[in-house]
C-alpha positions as CSV (number, residue, x, y, z in Angstrom):
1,X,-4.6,-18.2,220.0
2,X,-4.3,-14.5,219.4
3,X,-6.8,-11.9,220.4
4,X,-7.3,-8.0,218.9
5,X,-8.3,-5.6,221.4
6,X,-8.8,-1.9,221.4
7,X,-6.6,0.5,222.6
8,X,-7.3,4.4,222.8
9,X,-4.7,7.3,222.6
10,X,-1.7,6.0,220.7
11,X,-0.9,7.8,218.2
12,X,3.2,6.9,217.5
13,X,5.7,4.3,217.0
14,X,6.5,5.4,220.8
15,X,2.8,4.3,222.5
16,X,2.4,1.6,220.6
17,X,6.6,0.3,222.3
18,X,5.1,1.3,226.1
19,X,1.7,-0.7,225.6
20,X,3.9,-3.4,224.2
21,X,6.5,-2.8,227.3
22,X,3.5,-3.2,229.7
23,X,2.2,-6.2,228.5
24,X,5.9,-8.0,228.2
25,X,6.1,-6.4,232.0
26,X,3.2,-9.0,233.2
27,X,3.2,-11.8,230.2
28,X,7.0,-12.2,229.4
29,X,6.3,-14.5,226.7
30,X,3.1,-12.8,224.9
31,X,3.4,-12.3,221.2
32,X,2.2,-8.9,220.4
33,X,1.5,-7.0,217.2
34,X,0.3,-3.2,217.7
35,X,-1.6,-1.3,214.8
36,X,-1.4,1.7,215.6
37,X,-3.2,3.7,212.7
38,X,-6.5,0.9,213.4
39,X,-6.1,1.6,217.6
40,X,-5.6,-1.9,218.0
41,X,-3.6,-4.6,220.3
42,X,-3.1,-8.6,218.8
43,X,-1.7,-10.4,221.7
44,X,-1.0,-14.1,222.0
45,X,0.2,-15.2,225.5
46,X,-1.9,-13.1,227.8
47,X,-5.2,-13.0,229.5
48,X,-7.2,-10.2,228.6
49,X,-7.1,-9.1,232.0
50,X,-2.7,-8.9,232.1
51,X,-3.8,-6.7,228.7
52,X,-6.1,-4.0,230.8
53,X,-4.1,-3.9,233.5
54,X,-1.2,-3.1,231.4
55,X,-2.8,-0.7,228.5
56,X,-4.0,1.3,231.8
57,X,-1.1,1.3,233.8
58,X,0.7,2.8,230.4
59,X,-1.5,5.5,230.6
60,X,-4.0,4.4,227.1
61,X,-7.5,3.5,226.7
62,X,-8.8,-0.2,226.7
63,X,-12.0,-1.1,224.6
64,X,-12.0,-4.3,225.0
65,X,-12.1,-6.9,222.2
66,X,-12.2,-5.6,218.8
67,X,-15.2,-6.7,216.7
């Protein structure tokens, strides 16, 4: 099951590929899909805890789930 959570301060092709590389960093096999024009993060594959820990160790904002 796939989750959409909020992510602060990306604003390129480039932060949305390091949120994506920290997540694939601590949930290998998590299927993610970044928007990066709506601020968000779809993963499937990853607690929302791996998520936070990686959108903040890459440096971005995490909202939590988006509503």
């Amino acid at each position: 099951m796939s989750t959409t959570y909020r992510v602060t301060g990306m604003s390129c092709g480039g932060c949305a590929k390091s949120v994506e590389s920290a997540i694939k960093a601590l949930a290998a096999d998590a299927k993610i899909s970044i928007d990066v024009a709506q601020a968000a993060v779809t993963v499937d594959g990853a607690t929302e805890a791996q998520v936070k820990q990686a959108v903040d160790e890459a440096g971005f904002g995490f909202e939590g789930k988006a509503a």
